[in-house]
C-alpha positions in Angstrom: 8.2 -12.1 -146.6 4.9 -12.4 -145.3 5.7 -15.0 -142.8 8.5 -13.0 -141.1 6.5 -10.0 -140.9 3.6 -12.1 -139.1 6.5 -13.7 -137.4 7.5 -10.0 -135.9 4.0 -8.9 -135.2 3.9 -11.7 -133.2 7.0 -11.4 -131.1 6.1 -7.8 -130.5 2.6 -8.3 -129.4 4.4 -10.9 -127.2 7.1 -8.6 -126.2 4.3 -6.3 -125.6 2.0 -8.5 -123.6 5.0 -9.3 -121.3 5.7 -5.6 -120.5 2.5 -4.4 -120.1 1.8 -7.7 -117.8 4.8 -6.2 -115.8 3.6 -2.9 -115.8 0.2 -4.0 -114.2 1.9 -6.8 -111.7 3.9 -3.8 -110.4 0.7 -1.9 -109.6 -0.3 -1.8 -105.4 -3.5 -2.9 -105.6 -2.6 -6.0 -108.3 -2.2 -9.0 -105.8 -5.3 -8.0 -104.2 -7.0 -7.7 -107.3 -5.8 -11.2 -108.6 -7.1 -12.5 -105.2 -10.4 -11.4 -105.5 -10.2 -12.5 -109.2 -9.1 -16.3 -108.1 -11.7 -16.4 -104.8 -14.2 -15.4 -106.5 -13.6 -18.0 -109.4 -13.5 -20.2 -106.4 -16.8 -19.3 -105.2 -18.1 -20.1 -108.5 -17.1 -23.6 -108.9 -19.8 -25.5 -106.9 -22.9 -22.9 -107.9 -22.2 -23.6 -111.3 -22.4 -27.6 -111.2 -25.2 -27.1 -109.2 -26.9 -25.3 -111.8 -25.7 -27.8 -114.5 -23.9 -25.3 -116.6 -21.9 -28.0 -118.6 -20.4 -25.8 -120.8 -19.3 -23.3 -117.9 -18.1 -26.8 -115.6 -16.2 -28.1 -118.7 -14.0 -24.7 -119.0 -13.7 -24.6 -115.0 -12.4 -28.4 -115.6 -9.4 -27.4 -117.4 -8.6 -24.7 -114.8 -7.5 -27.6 -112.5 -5.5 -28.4 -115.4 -3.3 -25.1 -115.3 0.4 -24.8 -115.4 2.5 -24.3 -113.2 1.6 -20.5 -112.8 -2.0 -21.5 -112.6 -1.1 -23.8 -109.2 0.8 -21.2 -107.5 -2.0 -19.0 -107.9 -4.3 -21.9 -106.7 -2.2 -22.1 -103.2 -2.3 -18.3 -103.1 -6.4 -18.5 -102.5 -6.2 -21.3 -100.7 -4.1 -19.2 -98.2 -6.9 -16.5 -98.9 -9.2 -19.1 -98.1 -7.7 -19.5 -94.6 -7.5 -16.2 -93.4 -11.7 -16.8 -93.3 -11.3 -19.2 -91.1 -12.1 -18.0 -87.5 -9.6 -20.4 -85.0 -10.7 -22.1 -82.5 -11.9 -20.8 -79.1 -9.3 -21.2 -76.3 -11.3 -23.7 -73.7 -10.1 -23.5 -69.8 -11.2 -26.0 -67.4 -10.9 -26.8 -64.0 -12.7 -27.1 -60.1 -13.3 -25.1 -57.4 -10.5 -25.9 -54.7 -11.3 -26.0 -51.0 -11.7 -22.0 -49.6 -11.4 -20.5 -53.4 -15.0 -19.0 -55.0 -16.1 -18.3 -58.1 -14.6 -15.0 -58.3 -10.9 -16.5 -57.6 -11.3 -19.0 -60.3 -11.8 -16.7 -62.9 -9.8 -14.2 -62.1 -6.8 -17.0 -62.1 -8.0 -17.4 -66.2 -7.6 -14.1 -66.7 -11.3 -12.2 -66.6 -11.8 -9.3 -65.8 -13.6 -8.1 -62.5 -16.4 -6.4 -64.4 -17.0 -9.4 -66.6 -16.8 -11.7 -62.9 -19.2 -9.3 -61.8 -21.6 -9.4 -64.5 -21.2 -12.8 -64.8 -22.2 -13.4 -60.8 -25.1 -11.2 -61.4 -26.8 -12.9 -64.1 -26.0 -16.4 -62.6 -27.3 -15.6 -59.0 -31.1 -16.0 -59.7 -30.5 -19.8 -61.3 -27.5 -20.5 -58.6 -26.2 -18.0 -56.1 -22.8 -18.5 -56.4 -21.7 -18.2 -53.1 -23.3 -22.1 -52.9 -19.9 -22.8 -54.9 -18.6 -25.8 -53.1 -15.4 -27.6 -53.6 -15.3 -30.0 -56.9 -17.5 -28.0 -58.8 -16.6 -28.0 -62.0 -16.2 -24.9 -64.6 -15.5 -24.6 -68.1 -14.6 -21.3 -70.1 -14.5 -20.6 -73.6 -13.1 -17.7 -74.4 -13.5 -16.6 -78.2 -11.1 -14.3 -80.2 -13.8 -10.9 -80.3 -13.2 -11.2 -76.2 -17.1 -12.8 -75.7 -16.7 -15.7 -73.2 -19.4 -18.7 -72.9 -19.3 -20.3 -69.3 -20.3 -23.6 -68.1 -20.9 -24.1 -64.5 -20.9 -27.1 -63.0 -22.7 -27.5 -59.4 -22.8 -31.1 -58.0 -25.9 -32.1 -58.9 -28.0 -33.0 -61.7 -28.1 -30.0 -63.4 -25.5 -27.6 -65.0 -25.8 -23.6 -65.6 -24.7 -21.5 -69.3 -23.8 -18.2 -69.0 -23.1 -16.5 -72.5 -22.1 -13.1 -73.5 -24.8 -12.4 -76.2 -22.3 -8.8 -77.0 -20.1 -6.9 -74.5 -20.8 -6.6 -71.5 -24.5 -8.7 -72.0 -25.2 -12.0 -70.5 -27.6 -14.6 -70.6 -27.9 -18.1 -68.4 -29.9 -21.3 -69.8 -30.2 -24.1 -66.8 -29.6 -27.6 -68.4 -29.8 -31.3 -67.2 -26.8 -33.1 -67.1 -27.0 -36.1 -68.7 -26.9 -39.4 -66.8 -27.9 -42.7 -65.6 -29.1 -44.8 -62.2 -27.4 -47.2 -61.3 -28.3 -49.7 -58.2 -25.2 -50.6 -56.1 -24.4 -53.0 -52.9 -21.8 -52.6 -50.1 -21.1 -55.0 -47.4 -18.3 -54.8 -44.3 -17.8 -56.0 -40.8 -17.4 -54.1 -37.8 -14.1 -54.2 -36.0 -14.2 -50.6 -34.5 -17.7 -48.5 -35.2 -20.5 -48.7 -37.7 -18.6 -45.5 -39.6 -15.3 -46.6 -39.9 -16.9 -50.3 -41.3 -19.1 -48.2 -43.7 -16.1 -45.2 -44.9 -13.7 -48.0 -45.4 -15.8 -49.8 -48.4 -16.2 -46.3 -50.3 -19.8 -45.2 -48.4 -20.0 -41.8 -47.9 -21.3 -40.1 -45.0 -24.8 -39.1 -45.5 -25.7 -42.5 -46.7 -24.4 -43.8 -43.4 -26.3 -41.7 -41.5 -29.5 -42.3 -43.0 -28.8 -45.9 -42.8 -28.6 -44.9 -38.5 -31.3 -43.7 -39.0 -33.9 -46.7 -40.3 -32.6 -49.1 -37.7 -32.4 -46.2 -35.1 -35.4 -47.2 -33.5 -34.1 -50.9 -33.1 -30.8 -49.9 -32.7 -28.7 -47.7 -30.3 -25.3 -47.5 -32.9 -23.3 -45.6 -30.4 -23.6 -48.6 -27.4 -25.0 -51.5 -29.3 -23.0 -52.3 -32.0 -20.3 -55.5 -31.2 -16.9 -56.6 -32.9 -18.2 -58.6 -35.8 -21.4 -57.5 -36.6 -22.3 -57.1 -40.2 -24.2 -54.5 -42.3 -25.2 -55.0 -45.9 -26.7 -51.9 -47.7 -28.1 -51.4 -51.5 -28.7 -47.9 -52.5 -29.0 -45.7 -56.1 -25.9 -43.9 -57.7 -26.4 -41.5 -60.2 -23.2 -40.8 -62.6 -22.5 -38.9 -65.8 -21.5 -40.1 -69.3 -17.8 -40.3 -67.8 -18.9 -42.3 -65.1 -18.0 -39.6 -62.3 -21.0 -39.9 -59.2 -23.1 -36.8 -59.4 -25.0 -38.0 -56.3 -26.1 -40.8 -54.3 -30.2 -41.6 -54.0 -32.1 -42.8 -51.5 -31.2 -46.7 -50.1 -33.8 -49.1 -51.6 -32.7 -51.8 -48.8 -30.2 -52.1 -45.5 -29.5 -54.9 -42.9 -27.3 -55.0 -39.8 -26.7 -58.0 -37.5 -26.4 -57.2 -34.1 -25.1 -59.9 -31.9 -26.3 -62.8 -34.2 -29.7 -61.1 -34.2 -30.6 -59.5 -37.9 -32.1 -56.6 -39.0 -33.7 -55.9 -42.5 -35.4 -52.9 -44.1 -37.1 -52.3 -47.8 -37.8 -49.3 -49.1 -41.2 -49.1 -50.6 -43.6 -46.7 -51.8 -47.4 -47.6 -52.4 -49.5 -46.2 -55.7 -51.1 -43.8 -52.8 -47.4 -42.2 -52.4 -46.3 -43.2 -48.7 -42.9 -44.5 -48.3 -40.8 -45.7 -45.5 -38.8 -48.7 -44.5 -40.3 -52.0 -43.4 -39.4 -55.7 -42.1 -39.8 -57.9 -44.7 -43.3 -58.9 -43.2 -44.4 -55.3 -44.4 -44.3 -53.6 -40.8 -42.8 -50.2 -40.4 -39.4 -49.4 -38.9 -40.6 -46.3 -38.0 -42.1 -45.0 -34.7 -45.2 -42.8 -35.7 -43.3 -40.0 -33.9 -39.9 -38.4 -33.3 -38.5 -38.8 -29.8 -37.9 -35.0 -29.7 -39.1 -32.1 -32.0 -35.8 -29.9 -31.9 -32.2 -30.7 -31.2 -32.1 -28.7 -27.5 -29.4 -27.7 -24.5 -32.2 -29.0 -22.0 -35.3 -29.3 -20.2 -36.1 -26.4 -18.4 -39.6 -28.0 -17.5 -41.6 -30.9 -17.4 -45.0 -32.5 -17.6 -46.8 -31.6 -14.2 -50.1 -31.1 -13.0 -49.1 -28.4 -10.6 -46.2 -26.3 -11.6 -45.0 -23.0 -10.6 -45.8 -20.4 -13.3 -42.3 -18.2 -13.3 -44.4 -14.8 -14.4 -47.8 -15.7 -13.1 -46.3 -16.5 -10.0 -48.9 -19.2 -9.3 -49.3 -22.9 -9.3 -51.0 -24.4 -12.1 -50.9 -27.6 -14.1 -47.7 -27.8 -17.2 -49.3 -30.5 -19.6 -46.3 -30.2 -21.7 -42.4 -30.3 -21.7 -40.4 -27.2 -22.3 -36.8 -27.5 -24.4 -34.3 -25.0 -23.8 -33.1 -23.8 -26.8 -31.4 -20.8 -28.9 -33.7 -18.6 -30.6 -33.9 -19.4 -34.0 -33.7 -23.1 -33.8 -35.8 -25.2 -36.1 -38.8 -27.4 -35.0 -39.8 -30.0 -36.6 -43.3 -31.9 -36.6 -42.8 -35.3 -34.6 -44.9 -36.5 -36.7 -46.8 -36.6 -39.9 -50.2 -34.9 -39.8 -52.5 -32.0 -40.8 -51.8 -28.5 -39.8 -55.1 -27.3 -38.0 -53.9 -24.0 -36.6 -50.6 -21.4 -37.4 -50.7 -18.0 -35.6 -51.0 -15.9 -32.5 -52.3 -17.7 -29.5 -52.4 -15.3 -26.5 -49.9 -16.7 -23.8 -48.2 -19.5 -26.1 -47.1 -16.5 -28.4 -47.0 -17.8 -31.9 -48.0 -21.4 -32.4 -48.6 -24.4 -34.6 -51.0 -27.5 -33.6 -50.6 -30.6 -35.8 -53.3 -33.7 -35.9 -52.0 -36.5 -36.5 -53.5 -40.2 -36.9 -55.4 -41.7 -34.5 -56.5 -38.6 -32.7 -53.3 -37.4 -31.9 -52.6 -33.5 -31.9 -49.5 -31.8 -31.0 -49.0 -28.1 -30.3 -45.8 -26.2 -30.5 -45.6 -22.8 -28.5 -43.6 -19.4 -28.0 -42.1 -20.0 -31.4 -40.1 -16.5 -32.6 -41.9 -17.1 -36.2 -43.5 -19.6 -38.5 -42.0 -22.2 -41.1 -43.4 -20.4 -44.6 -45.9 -22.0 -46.1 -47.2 -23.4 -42.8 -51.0 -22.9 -42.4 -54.1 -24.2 -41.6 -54.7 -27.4 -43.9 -51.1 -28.1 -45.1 -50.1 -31.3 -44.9 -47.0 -31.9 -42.9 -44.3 -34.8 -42.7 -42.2 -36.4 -40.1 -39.4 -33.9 -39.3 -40.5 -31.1 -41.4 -39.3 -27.6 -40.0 -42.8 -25.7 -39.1 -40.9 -23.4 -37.4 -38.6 -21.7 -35.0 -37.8 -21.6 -31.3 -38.8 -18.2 -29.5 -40.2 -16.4 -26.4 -43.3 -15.0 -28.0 -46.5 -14.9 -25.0 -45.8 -15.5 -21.4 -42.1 -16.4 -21.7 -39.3 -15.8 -19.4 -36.8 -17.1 -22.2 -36.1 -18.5 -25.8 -37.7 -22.6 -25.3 -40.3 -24.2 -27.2 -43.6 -26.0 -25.3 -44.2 -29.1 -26.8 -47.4 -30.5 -25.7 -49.4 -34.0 -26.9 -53.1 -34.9 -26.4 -55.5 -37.3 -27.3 -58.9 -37.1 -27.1 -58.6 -34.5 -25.2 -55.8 -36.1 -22.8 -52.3 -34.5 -22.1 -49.6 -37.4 -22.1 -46.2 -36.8 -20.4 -44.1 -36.9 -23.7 -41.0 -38.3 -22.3 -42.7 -41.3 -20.8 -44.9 -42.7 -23.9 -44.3 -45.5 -25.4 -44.2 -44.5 -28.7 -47.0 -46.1 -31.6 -45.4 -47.7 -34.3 -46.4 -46.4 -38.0 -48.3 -47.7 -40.5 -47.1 -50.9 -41.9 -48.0 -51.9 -45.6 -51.7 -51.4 -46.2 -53.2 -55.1 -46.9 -54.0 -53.9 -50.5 -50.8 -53.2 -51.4 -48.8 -56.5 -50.0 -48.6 -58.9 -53.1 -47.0 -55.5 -54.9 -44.5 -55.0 -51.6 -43.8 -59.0 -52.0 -42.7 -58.4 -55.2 -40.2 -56.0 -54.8 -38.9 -57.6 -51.3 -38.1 -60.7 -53.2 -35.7 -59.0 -55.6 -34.8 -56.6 -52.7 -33.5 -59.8 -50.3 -32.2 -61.8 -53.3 -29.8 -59.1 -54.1 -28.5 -59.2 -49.7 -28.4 -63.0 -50.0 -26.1 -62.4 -53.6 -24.0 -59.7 -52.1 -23.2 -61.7 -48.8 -22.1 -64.5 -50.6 -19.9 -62.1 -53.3 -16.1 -62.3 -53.2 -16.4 -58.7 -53.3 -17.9 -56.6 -50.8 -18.9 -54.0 -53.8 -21.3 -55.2 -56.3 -23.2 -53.2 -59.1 -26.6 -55.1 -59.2 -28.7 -52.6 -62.3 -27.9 -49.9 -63.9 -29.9 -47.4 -66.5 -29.0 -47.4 -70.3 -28.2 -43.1 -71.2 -30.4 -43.4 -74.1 -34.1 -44.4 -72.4 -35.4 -45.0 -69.1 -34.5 -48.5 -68.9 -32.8 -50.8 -66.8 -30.5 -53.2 -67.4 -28.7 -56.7 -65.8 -24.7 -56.7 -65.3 -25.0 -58.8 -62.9 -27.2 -62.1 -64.0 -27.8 -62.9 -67.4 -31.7 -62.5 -68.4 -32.5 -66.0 -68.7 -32.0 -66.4 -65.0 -33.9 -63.4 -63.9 -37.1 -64.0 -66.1 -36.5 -68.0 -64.8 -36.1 -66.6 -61.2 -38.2 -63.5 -61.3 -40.9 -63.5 -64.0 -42.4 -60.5 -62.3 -39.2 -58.4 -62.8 -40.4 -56.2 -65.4 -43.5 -54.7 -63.4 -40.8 -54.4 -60.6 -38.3 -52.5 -62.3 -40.6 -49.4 -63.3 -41.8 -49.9 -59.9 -38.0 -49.3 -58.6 -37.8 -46.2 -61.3 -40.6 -44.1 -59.8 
């Protein structure tokens, strides 16, 4: 008797259990609760076997030893779990086609004016963006609470962040893109002009005009050059982790045969800073001036010791030439030199008077303003805007008087023959020697080439360091034991 009535307390507290269960499951607020029961549990697990509770970690063991029930309710947190998650941002990418701006490109992804707006505004004291050129390259991620980050892309080495901090809130970080140096060689014949020789083995067109430019004193490329003449050129090429160019630098060495006769230049910069291009015997390519100071229609006067004064109405000596040009047109110093006066000088108007080596001076007159940062004791380079053609003082028109002197001696301009510049200084030759030898090995390899492209060094991403792919090591430390001195010479 006993053991049935135990028997029926059982089954009814059973019985029991099960209805009041259903009662409860039936309740809103039950699945909830059960969630927050089982993510909470969840939570627990790794705190407590971090703490070390063993006897808390053994129960939580058996929990992952449920039934069935206990698994379903295992997948229902998981899916609890989930909803946490934030998804990913949505990431747009693309370049800036030809005629198309900033503005156009995001407004074709969606963002709003205002945002375009606010974006431009904090952007423009980093990069205006009306500088957008074709091929830049943006990247948008937009995130799911409507913030955006941007990533702007100039070509160049560096690369721009715009973030919205909160609505309507921007801030821009300017980073460096990373990347790598890379010393390249291209070779061609002429069969029509220097530039088509040049285009057609992948030389773009600034690098082809500032190779016209070193020989342009030796060379007149728009009547001298013959059907099968050759030009070799070695320059730097900077490019990113995907190995797209991000720019070309500045060509360490260039030759060009003329008719059978050659032509060679090496780039080299001394301790003391000056640069330029020199024959292999260390003298300059360069004139020690410019044949003109400005890119002018004309001559509207010339050298003369008696000349006509149009608003004087006298004769009087013009020991200087005058070049018709627009207003506004840049002048350049023929010259480097030392400014040594940069202001108001009665009938010249405004004016700027250079010295330069060997007692030259040069003074540039009637200009409509001054280059900033032009002044008395500035050092000034070969071709460096110091300022701007005008009809300041006694000037019937916009023109700029150039004038030259030396030692107190006006020279007709347009009838000098023009001074070399510096060549190497005598201290610094065994140091040019070294880097001409590598310089005129690398010609003598990429003339002989199969290929008219070769890639002679290039930079590792991870350090400052450059690297053979051309020529295992052995050979170069056989050939060229100084190489190592060399190469941070080339990296300066």
């Amino acid at each position: 008797m006993i053991r049935i009535k135990r028997g029926k307390l059982v089954f009814n507290l059973v019985i029991g259990g099960i209805i009041f269960f259903i009662l409860i499951a039936t309740l809103p607020g039950f699945p909830s609760l059960l969630n927050t029961f089982f993510s909470g549990l969840s939570y627990r697990l790794p705190v407590l076997e971090k703490n070390g509770d063993k006897k808390k970690l053994g129960r939580e063991k058996k929990v992952e030893n449920l039934s069935v029930k206990s698994r379903s309710s295992q997948s229902f947190v998981e899916s609890s779990v989930k909803k946490r998650i934030v998804s990913p941002v949505v990431i747009f990418s693309g370049t800036i086609r030809r005629n198309d701006t900033l503005y156009d490109f995001l407004k074709k992804r969606q963002i709003s004016p205002q945002k375009i707006y606010l974006i431009s505004k904090s952007l423009k004291p980093f990069f205006n963006p009306r500088d957008c050129r074709p091929g830049d390259k943006v990247e948008i991620q937009k995130k799911e609470n409507g913030l955006i980050v941007l990533r702007y892309f100039p070509q160049g080495f560096h690369y721009y962040i715009v973030e919205e901090i909160r609505p309507g809130v921007f801030t821009v970080r300017k980073k460096e893109v990373l990347r790598k140096r890379v010393v390249v060689g291209a070779r061609g014949e002429i069969k029509s002009s220097l530039y088509d020789a040049m285009r057609k083995e992948g030389v773009n067109d600034e690098l082809i005009l500032k190779f016209s430019d070193i020989f342009s004193w030796e060379i007149d490329f728009l009547t001298d050059p013959r059907k099968g003449d050759f030009f070799q050129i070695i320059w730097e090429r900077y490019v990113d982790t995907e190995g797209k160019i991000l720019a070309e630098g500045k060509i360490l060495a260039a030759q060009y045969v003329n008719q059978g006769k050659k032509y060679t230049a090496i780039f080299y910069r001394d301790p003391q800073g000056h640069k330029g291009y020199f024959t292999p015997e260390g003298k300059s390519l360069q004139k020690s001036f410019l044949r003109s100071p400005l890119s002018y229609r004309r001559i509207s006067s010339y050298f003369s010791y008696r000349r006509f004064h149009p608003i004087l109405k006298i004769y009087r000596p013009h020991l200087g030439i005058d070049y018709a040009a627009p207003t506004g047109t840049p002048v350049s110093s023929i010259g480097e030199g030392i400014v040594i006066f940069a202001g108001w000088n009665g009938g010249f108007g405004r004016q700027v008077k250079i010295r330069h080596p060997n007692g030259y001076i040069t003074s540039y007159g009637h200009l409509s303003r001054i280059a900033k940062g032009i002044r008395r004791g500035k050092k000034v380079f070969q071709g460096q805007v110091i300022g701007y053609v005008g009809a300041t003082g006694l000037a019937t028109g916009p023109h700029l008087d150039f004038r030259i002197a030396r030692n107190g001696r006006y020279y007709n301009f347009l009838k000098m023959k023009l001074p070399r510049a510096a060549p190497v200084k005598r201290a610094y030759l065994d140091d040019f020697n070294k880097i001409k030898n590598v310089y005129v090995y690398y010609l003598d390899v990429l003339r002989k080439a199969d290929n008219n492209f070769l890639v002679f060094l290039e930079e590792s991403f991870e350090e400052k360091k450059m690297v053979s792919s051309l020529y295992p090591d052995s050979f170069l430390s056989t050939h060229f034991p100084e190489l190592s001195p060399v190469m941070q010479q080339l990296l300066i």
